[in-house]
N, C-alpha and C positions, 0 to 999 in steps of 0.2 A: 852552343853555350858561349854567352859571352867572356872576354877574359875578367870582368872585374865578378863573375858568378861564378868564372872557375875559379879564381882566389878564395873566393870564400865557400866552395865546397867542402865537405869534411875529408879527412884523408881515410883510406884502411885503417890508417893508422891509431884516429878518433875515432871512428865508426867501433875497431876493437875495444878499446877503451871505454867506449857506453855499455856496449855487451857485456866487457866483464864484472863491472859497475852495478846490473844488470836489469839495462832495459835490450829486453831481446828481439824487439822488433828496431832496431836502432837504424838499417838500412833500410833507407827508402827505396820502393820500385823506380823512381827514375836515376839513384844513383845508381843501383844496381845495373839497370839500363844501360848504362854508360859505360860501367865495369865489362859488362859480357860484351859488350860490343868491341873494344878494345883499348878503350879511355884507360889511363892509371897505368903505372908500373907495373908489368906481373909478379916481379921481385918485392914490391910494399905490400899488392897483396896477398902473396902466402904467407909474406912474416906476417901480418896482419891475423889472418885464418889461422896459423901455425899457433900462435898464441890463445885465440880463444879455444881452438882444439883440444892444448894440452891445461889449460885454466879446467873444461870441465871431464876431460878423460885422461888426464897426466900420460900414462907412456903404454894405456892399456890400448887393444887394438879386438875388434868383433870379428871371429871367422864365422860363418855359414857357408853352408853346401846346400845345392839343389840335386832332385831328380827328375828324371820324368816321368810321372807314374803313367801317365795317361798319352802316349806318343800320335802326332798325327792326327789328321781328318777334322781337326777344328771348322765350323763353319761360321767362324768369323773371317773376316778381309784384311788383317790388319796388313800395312802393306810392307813391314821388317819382317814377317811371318815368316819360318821358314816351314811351319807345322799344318799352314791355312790350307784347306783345300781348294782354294780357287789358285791355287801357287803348282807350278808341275817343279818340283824340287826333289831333292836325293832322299826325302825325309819318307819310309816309309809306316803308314796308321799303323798302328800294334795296339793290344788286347792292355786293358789294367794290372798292374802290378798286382801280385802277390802280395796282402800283408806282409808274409815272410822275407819276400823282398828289400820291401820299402823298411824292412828293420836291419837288414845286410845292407841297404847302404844309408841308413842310420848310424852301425857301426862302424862303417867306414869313414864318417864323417866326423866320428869320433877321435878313429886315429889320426886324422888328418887336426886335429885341435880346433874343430870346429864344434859350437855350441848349441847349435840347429842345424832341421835338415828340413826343406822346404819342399814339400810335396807337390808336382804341378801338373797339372791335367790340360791338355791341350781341346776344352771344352766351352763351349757357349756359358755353360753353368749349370748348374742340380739344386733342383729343389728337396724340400723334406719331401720323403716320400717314394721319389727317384733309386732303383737301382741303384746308378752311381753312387750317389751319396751314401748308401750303404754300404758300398764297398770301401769308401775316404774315413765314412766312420767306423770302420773296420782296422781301418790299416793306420791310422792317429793314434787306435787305444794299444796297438800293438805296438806302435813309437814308444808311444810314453811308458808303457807297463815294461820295457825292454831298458829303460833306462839310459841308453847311451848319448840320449840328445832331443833338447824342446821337441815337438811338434809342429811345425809353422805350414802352412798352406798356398797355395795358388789356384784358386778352380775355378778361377773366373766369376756369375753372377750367382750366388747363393741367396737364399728368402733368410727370413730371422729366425721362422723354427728347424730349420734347416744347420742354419750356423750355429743357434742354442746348442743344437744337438753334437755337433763340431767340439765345442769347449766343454763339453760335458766327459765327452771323452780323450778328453786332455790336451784338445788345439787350446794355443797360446796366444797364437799371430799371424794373423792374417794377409796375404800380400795381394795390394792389386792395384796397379802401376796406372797411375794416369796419363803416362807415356810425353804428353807435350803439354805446350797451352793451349787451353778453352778456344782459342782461338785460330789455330793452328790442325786441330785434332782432324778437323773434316776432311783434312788433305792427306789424312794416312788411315782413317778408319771410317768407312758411312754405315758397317751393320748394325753399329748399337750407338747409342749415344755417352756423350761424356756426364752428363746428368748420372745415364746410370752407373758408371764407375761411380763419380761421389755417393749415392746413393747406398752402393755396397760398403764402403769405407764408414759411413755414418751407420751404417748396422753393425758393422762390426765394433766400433766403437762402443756403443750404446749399450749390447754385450758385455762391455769389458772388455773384449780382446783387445792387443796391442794389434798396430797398423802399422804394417810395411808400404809405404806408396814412392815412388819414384818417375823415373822417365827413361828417355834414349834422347839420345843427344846428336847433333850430324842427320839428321833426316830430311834437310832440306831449311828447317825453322830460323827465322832469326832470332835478335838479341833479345828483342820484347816479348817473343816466346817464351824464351827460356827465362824469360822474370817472373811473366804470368805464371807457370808452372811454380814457381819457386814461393812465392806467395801463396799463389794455391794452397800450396801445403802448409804451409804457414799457417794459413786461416783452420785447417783441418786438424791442425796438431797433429799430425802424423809421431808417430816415432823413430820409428827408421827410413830414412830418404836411399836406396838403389841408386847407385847415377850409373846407368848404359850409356856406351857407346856406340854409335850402328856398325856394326859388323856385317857389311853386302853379302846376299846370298844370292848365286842360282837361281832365278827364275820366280826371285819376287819384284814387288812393285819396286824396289828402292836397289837393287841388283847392279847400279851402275852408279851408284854416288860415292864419292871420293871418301876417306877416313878423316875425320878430324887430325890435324896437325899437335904434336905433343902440347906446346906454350897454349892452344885454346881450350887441350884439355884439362891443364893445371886451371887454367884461367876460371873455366867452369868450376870445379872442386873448393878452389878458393871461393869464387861469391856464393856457393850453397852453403857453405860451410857458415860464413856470415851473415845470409839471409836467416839461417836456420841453424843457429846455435845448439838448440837443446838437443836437437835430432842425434841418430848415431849416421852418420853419413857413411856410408862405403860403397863400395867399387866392383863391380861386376862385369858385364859381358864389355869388352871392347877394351878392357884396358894394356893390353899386349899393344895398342896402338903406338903406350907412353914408350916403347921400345927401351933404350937405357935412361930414359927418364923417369922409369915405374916407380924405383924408391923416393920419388920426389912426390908423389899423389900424397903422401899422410903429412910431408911439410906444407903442402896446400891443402890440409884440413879434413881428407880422411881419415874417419876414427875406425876401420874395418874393410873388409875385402870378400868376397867369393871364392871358394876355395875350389878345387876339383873341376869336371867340365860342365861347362853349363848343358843348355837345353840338346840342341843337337850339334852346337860346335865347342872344341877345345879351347880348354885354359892351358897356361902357364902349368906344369911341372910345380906338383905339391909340395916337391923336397926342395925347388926352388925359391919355391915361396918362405916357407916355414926357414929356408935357409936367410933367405933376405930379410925376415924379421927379426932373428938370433942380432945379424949383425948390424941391425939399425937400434938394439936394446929396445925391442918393443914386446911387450907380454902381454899372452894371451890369453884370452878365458880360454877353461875348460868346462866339462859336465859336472856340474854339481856347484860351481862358480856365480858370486852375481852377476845379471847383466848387468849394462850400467847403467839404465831406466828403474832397476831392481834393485838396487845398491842403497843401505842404510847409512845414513850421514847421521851419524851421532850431536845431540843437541845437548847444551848444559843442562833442562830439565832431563832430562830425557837418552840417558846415554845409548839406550838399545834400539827408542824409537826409530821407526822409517819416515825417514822426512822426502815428500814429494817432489817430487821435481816440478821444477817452474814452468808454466806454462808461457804462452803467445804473451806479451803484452805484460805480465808482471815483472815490478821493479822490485828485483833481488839478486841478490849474488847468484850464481852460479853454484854449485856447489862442489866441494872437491872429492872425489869418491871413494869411496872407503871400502876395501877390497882385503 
């Protein structure tokens, strides 16, 4: 970049300023580019992120919890895996959850102030028809009719009358993680293709379901990866963006790569955040990484977090968390609460009406949520 084109690049600090304005597509992939790579203050841009953050979630913050209904013997390759059976790892296959189960740590997800509990099968995918699915559509209606928290999902490649049948029994939102960029993917996964992940996301959408999609971060990818990705979603309209960070395991492909450094993991948080305004962005597996820098991830623009332990490794201490949000003044939904994709913005015609939220590319405000 030359200097008279860095002079005239926008700052974070314009870039926020279009967003809240609200053209939401305001960063371009090559500024973004630049950002993840290391270009720019990391200081302008969380104040940057910080503000569109609290512009469309003021000082509210998303908890979810996951389980794993479905443990081990995946016959996918994904190379962070630590569930893949081409992996010899500490993770041993186990049998599906109990409905009754999967509603005991529903409730527990509960008291942990968490608003969903995300069901994940360590599965290729189920179609209608499949056993499995029978048992997911078993253990969904027993979420929901239990009361203590959404329904949300992970099972990998699901068909449409398969998934119909999902939401019919009270799934909400669907997760499933495009993990890198389009262009990046073949070096962490060859059993399936990245077609088919969007494939499932665009079914679920079409449904209706809300779409959880995300990534893992530190797997090797560079800058222009993780913009591709970030776009990506962008074009998908996703709703909730996950950001992992790779967590090495034992005897998977990726078992000897370093941790991202705290400053590249705010750095990340921050241009997701701005890439992708509307989203609810939060924080999942890796983020023990930010060590005493953890409470600084929602100044760099996460609006939520992962509560409890993920899949087969440990989180942060629930009471520490829930204690760390007390004293940063950050509130949190509970069951029965709106999301904030779910949230009625009151209009002069219209004081009760639900007013939508903005999509990719529409010039409007933001809106401020009303809770």
């Amino acid at each position: 970049m030359s200097p008279s084109e860095r002079a005239t690049a926008p700052s974070p600090a314009d870039i926020a300023d279009q967003i809240i304005a609200g053209q939401l597509d305001a960063l371009d992939e090559p500024t973004l580019t630049r950002w993840l790579a290391g270009e720019g203050d990391i200081w302008e841009l969380m104040a940057a992120a910080d503000r569109v953050r609290r512009d469309r979630f003021g000082n509210k913050v998303h908890l979810c919890s996951i389980v794993n209904a479905k443990e081990g013997g995946c016959p996918e390759d994904c190379g962070f895996c630590s569930q893949s059976k081409h992996f010899t790892t500490a993770t041993t296959p186990k049998k599906f959850l109990t409905s009754q189960e999967m509603v005991a740590a529903s409730e527990q997800a509960h008291h942990q102030r968490a608003t969903a509990l995300g069901l994940v099968t360590a599965t290729r995918g189920m179609d209608d028809g499949d056993k499995t699915l029978e048992l997911m559509i078993e253990g969904v209606r027993a979420v929901r009719d239990a009361g203590h928290t959404e329904a949300h999902a992970s099972l990998g490649f699901v068909d449409e009358d398969g998934m119909r049948r999902l939401k019919e029994a009270g799934l909400t939102e669907l997760n499933h993680n495009l993990e890198t960029g389009r262009s990046y993917f073949p070096e962490v996964v060859s059993s399936h293709s990245y077609d088919d992940r969007i494939q499932t996301i665009k079914t679920a959408k079409k449904l209706g379901l809300r779409t959880c999609c995300g990534g893992i971060f530190g797997m090797g990818e560079a800058p222009r990866h993780r913009a591709e990705l970030a776009l990506t979603l962008r074009e998908l309209d996703v709703d909730e963006v996950p950001l992992n960070f790779l967590i090495s395991i034992d005897g998977t492909a990726l078992a000897k790569v370093e941790p991202l450094e705290p400053m590249q993991i705010l750095r990340v948080i921050a241009c997701y955040r701005l890439a992708l305004p509307r989203q609810n962005i939060f924080i999942a597996a890796g983020r023990m990484h930010l060590g005493q820098a953890l409470p600084m991830m929602f100044a760099a623009g996460a609006s939520g977090m992962m509560v409890g332990n993920f899949l087969t490794t440990p989180n942060r201490g629930v009471d520490d968390d829930l204690r760390m949000l007390d004293e940063l003044g950050l509130e949190t939904y509970v069951c029965g609460t709106p999301r904030p994709e779910m949230a009625v913005v009151p209009t002069a015609s219209s004081p009760t009406a639900p007013s939508p939220t903005p999509r990719s590319g529409v010039r409007r405000r933001l809106p401020v949520l009303a809770v």
